[in-house]
N, C-alpha and C positions, 0 to 999 in steps of 0.2 A: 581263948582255947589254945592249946600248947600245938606247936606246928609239930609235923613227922616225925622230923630230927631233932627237933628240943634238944640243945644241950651237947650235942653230937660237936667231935673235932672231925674234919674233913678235908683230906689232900686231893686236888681235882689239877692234875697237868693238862700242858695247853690249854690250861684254862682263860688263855687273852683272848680266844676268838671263837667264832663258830659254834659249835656244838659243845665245846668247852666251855664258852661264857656264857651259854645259856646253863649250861649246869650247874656254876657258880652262882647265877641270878634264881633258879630253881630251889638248891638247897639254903641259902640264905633266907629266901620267904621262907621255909619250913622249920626254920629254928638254927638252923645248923653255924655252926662258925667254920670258915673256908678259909685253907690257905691256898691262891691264887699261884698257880705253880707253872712258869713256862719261859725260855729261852728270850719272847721278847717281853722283857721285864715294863717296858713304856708300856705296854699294851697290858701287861696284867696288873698294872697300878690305877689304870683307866678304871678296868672293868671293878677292881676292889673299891675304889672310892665310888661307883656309883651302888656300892650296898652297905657303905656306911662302914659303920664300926665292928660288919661282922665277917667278914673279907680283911685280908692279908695276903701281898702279892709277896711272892720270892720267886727268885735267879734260878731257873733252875734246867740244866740241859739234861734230860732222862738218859744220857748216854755215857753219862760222867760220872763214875762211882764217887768223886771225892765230892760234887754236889750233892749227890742224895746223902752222903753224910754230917753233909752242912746241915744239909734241911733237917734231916732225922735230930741230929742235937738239939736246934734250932726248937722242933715242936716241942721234942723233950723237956727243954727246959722253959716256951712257953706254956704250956699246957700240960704237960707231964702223961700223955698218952695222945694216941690217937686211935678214931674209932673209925672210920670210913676212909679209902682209897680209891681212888675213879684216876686209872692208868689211861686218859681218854688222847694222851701224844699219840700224833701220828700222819704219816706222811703217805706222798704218791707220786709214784713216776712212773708213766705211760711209755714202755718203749717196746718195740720185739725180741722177743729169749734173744737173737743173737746180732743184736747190736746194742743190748744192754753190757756195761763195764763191769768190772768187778767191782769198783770204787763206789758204782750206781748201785748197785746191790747191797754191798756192805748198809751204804748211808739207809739206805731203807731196812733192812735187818737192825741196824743198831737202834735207829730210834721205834719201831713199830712191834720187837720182840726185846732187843737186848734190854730196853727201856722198860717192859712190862714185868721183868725178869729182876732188875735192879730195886725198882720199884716196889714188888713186893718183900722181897729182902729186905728190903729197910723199913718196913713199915708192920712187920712182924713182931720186933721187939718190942714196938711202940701198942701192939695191940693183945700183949700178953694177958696182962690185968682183968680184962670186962672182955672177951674176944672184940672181934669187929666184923666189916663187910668188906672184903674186896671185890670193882667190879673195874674188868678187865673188860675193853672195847676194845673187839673184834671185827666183822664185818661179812657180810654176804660173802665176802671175798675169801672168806673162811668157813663158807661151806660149799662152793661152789667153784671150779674154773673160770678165769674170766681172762682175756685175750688183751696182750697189751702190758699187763699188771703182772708179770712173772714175779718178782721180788716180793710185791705187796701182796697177794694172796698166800705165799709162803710165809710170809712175817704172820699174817692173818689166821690160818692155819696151824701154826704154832702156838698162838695166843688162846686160839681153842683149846690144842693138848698139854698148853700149861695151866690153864684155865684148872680142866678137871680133877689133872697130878694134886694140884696145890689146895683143892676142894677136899681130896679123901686123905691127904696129909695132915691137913691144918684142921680140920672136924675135929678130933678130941683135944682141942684147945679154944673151940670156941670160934674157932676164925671161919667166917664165910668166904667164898671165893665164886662170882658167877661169872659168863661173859654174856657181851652184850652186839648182835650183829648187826646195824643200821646195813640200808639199803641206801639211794641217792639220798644226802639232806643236803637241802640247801645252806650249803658254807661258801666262804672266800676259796677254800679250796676250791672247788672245781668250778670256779671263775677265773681263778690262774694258771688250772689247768687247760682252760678254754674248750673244758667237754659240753655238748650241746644240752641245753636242762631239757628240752621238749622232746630229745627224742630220749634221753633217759628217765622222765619222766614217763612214756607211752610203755616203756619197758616193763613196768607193773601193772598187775592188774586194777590197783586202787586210780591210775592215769595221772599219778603226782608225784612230784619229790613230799619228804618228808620237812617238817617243820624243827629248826633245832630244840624247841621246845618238847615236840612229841617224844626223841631219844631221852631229853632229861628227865621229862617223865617216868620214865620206864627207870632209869638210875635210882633215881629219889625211889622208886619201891623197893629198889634193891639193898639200896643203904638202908632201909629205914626198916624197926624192927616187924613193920606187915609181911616181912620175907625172910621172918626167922626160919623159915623150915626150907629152904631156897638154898641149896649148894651143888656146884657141880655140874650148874645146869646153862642151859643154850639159848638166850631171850631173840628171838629173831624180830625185828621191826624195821619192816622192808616194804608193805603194801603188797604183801602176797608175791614180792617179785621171783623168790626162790620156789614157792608153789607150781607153778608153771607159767606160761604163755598167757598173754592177757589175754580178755574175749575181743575179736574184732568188735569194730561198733557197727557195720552193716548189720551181723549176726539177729535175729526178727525173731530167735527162740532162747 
C-alpha cells in the first residue's frame, strides 16, 4: 500500500535533531524522499543514512541566502521540483527584555523568522509545476506571551503572520502554506537549555511534554494530500497548554 507521501520531494530543516529528525524518520516511512537540511551537517548525514536511500543530508544555514540558493539549484537539478517544505529551524534564548543584546536578538530573528522567510522564497519556484505544502513551525510562543523568550516569541509570531500573508498569496498557484505551534516536546533543546521537563510538563493540562513523533504527525498530515483543503491555518499541539490552566489533581469534581 503506497505511504501518504508516495513520491513527494520534501525539504525538512534542522532536520539532524529533535523534532526535526523525527520528521525526517516520519515522512521517509510515508513514501516521501527527504532532503535532510541543517547547519550541523555530521548530524544530518546520521539521521539520512539511518533511512536509507530516501533521505539526503545537505549544508545548509536558513540564514544564508547564498545557501538556500545552493540547495534550491541542487533540488532543481536533482529532482526537478519540489513538493513539501517543513521550515522546522529554530532556536531559543532565555533572557529578560533588558538584558537581552541586540546581537542576542538579531541571532534569534534570523534563524527563527528570517530563515522561514528565505526558505519559502526559495522553495516557490521549485513548486510552480504541481503547487506543494508549506509548513511553517511556530510555537505556543506564537500565540501566546511567555516571559523570558522576548526575541523567540517575536520570531514565533511573525512566523504566524507570515504563515497566513503567504497562504492567501500563494492559493491561486496551488501552493499551501500552514503553521504549526508545538508546546513543550521533548528535544535536546531544552536539555541545553536546562529548562525543568516536570514543571513544564505540569504546565499542560494533558501533564506531559510532547513526543517528537506526535509534532511529525501532525506535519506528515499537512504535507500530505489528506490537507488539501488546509491553508492559512493554525495547528496548535500543545496538550491543551494555551487552553488554560491545568486541573489541580486534588480537584474531587
Amino acid at each position: 500500500m503506497p505511504g501518504r507521501l508516495e513520491g513527494k520531494i520534501a525539504l525538512i530543516t534542522g532536520g539532524a535533531r529533535g523534532q526535526g529528525a523525527a520528521e525526517v524518520r516520519a515522512f521517509t516511512a510515508e513514501g516521501a524522499t527527504v532532503i535532510v537540511a541543517d547547519v550541523l551537517f555530521d548530524d544530518a548525514k546520521q539521521v539520512a543514512s539511518e533511512c536509507g536511500g530516501a533521505a539526503v543530508p545537505a549544508a545548509l544555514d536558513v540564514t544564508d541566502e547564498r545557501d538556500w540558493e545552493r540547495v534550491a539549484t541542487d533540488i532543481r537539478s536533482e529532482h526537478g521540483r519540489l513538493d513539501v517544505l517543513v521550515n522546522n529551524a529554530g532556536i531559543l534564548a532565555l533572557t529578560p527584555i533588558e538584558t537581552t543584546t541586540l546581537p542576542d536578538y538579531e541571532r534569534v530573528i534570523a534563524v527563527n523568522q528570517t530563515g522561514v522567510f528565505l526558505g519559502m522564497r526559495a522553495a516557490i519556484p521549485l513548486m510552480e509545476a504541481g503547487g506543494g505544502s508549506i509548513v511553517n513551525v511556530s510555537s505556543v510562543g506564537g500565540l501566546a506571551g511567555m516571559p523570558m523568550m522576548f526575541a523567540y516569541v517575536a520570531s514565533k509570531f511573525a512566523v504566524r503572520g507570515m504563515s497566513r500573508t503567504a497562504a492567501v498569496e500563494l492559493a491561486p498557484r496551488g501552493i499551501r502554506v500552514n503553521s504549526v505551534h508545538p508546546g513543550g516536546v521533548e528535544t535536546p533543546m531544552l536539555q541545553e537549555l536546562g529548562l525543568p521537563p516536570d514543571i513544564m510538563a505540569q504546565a499542560a493540562p494533558l501533564g506531559r511534554l510532547a513526543r517528537p513523533e506526535e509534532i511529525a504527525a501532525l506535519v506528515v498530515f499537512l504535507a500530505s494530500d489528506e490537507s488539501s483543503y488546509c491553508t492559512g491555518a493554525e495547528f496548535v499541539v500543545d496538550g491543551g497548554l494555551v487552553a488554560g490552566v491545568p486541573r489541580p489533581a486534588n480537584l474531587t469534581f
